[in-house]
N, C-alpha and C positions, 0 to 999 in steps of 0.2 A: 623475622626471627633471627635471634643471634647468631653467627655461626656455629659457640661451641654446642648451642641447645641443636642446631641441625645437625651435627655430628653426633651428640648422644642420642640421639632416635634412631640415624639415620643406622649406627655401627651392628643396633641389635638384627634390623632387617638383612643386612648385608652377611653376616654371622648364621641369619638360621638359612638365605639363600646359599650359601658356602655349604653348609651340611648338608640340605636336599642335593646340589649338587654333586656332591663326595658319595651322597648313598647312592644314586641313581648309576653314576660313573662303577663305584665298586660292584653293582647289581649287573652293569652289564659285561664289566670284566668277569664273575664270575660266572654268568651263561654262557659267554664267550668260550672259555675254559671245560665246560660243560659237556659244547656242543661238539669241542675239537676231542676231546679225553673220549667221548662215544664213536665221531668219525674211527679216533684209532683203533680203539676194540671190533667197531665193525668192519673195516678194515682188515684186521687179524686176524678173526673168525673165518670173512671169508678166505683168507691164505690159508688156514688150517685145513678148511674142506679142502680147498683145490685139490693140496696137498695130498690128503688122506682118501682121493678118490682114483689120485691116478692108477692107470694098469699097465702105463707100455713106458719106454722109455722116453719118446718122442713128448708123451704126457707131462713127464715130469722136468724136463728138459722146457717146456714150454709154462707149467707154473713155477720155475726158479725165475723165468725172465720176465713174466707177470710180475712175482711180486718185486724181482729187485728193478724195473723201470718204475715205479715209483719213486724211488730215489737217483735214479741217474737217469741223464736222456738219452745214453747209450750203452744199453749192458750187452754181453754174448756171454755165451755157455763152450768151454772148451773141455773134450773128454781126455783122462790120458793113458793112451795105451802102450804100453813099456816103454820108451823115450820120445814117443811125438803126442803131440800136441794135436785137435781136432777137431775147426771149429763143428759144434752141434746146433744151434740154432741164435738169432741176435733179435735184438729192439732196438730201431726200427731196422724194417727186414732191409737186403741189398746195402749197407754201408760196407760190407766185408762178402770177399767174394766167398759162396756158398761151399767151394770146392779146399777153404784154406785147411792147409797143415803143414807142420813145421816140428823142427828138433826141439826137445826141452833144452837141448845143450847150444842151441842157439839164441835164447831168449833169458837172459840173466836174472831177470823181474819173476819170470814165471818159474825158474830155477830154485830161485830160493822162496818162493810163495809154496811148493811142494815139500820142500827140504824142511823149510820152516814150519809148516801149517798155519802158519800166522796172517796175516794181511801185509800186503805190500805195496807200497804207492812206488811210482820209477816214473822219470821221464820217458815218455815217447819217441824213445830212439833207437836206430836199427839192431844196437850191441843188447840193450833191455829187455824189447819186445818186438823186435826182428821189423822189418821192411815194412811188410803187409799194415803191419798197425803204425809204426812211425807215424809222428803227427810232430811238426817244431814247436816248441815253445809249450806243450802240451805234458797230464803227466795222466799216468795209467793208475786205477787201482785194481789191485788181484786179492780179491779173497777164496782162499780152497777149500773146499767141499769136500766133505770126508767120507768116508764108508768106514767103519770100523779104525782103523789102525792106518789104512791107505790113503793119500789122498786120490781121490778118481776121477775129479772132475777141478778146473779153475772160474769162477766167475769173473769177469772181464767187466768193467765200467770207465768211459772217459772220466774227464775230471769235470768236464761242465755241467755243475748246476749238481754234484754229485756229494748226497747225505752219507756219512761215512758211518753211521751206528744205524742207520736202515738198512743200507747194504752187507754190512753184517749179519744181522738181525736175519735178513734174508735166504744169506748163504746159509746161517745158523740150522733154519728150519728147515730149509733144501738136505742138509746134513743130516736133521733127526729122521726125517722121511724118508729117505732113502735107505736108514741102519735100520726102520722101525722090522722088527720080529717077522710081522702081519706078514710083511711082502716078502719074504724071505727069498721065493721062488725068482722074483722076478728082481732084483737085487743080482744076479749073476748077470742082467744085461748091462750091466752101467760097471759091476767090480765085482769082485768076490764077496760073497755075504761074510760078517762076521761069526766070530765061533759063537753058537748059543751061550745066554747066560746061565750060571746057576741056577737052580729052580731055586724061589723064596718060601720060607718055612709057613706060611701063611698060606693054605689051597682056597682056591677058589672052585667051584663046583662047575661043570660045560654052562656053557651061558642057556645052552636049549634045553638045560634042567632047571632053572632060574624062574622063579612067577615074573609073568612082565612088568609090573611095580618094580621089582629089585632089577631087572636089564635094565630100565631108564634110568636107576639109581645110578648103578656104574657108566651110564653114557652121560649123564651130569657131571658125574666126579670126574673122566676123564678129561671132558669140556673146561674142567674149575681147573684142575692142574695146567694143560697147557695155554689160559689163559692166562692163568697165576704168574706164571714161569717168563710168557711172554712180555708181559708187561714189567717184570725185575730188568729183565734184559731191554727197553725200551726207554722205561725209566730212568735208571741206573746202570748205563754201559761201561763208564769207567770204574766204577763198584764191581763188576762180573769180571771184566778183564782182571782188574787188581786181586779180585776172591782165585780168579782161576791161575794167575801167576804165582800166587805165596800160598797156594792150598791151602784155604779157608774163607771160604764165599759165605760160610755163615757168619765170620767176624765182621766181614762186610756188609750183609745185609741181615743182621738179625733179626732188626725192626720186619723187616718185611716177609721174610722168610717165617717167624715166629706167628705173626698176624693170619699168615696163610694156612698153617698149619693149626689153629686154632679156630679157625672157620670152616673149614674141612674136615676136624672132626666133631663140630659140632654138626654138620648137612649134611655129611658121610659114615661117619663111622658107627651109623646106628644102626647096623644088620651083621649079623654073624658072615664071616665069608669077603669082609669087602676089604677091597686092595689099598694099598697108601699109594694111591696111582702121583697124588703129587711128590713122594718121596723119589718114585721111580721117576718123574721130569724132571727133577731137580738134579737126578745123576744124567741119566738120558743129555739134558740140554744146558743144565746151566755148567755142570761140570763136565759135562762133553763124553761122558761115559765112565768118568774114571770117581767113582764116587771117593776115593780118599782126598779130593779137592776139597769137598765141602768143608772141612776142617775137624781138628778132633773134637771139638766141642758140638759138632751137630748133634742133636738130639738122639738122630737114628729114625726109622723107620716108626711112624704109629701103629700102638697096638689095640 
């Protein structure tokens, strides 16, 4: 046979093999994607319980370095009470001697990570992050964990192998958990609890007057908000930074924020009594407390 006749036969076979190829290739990138986008919500979930079960402070101190060793292969938890520094517990245990503390006014890094409330990367050296942690050629990251208005606690992560929007992410949730309401009492062992908020013009009724259909309602809705919230911040970390520096996380994420708020009241907001619990995570965590971040264009609370 000719050659150009074995090339016209040959081109269409080659053509519909190219496309089984391309769909089979695109079918497994997207279970791929699938299976990784479920890993991280289950993943989340569990940090939220850990979270929201703790009772002492040792508890909480030990699922801040649960969840942010997932992104570093060495985190520690330092407390701070009036100008020193403390270490409270690390990942993995014995790298840092059990007994360390130190001045804030000795360690430049952790200085301005309080001062600031920001994140701080510094080299690992004696002027930065004092003696005990000095590492050459190495750099530190410090993200601060807040209680209300204070910073109370610093998270500590080497730089090896170290996810910089997980460790955030981290400290983030270590922060709402520790401000949340609930705990109020036990809030005094780590800092000062913050001053209560407003009450919201919206009552909700004691939960132990509630039919248990509507208690599981609001244990949904709480569940939908701070997954909701979780995943903006996950997804979109330099979006949240950017919404929370120019005060207006809704300009930045409206797509997302809108979508949430639309699904919520449609699976929520169908019983007299029920809370915009995503409203209040959206101030709570994505604006850090201070709802006039969200911007002026946010919608506001659902009614």
């Amino acid at each position: 046979m000719p050659a150009d006749k074995i090339d016209s036969v040959a081109a269409p076979v080659l053509d519909l093999l190219f496309d089984n190829l391309r769909r089979d290739l695109d079918a497994i990138c997207q279970q791929t994607a699938r299976r990784a986008r479920a890993e991280q919500l289950q993943q989340l979930n569990q940090l939220f319980r850990r979270f929201r079960a703790y009772q002492t402070e040792s508890d909480w101190v030990q699922a801040t370095l649960d969840a942010a060793s997932h992104y570093s292969s060495h985190v520690a938890v330092f407390s701070i009470t009036g100008d020193t520094l403390t270490l409270r517990g690390q990942a993995p245990a014995g790298t840092l001697p059990e007994d360390l503390s130190f001045p804030v006014g000795a360690a430049a890094a952790f200085a301005s990570a309080i001062e600031s409330k920001d994140p701080v990367t510094a080299m690992r050296t004696a002027s930065e992050v004092t003696g005990s942690l000095s590492k050459a050629s190495e750099r530190a990251h410090l993200f601060p964990i807040t209680n209300g208005e204070r910073v109370s606690a610093i998270l500590f992560a080497s730089d090896s192998g170290s996810d910089m929007n997980g460790l955030e992410l981290a400290a983030g949730i270590a922060s709402s958990m520790l401000e949340r309401k609930a705990n109020v009492a036990l809030h005094a062992q780590i800092a000062a609890a913050p001053a209560p908020a407003p009450p919201v013009e919206t009552k909700m009724p004691a939960w132990t007057d509630l039919p248990p259909d509507q208690r599981q309602l609001h244990i949904r809705a709480q569940r939908f908000a701070r997954v909701a919230v979780a995943e903006f911040q996950l997804a979109r970390p330099e979006a949240c930074r950017a919404g929370r520096e120019q005060n207006d996380l809704y300009l930045f994420l409206k797509r997302e924020i809108d979508k949430a708020r639309d699904n919520y009241r449609r699976q929520f907001m169908t019983v007299p009594y029920m809370v915009d619990y995503l409203h209040l995570e959206l101030i709570q965590t994505a604006a850090q407390g201070d709802e006039r971040k969200l911007g002026a264009d946010y919608p506001g609370r659902l009614q």
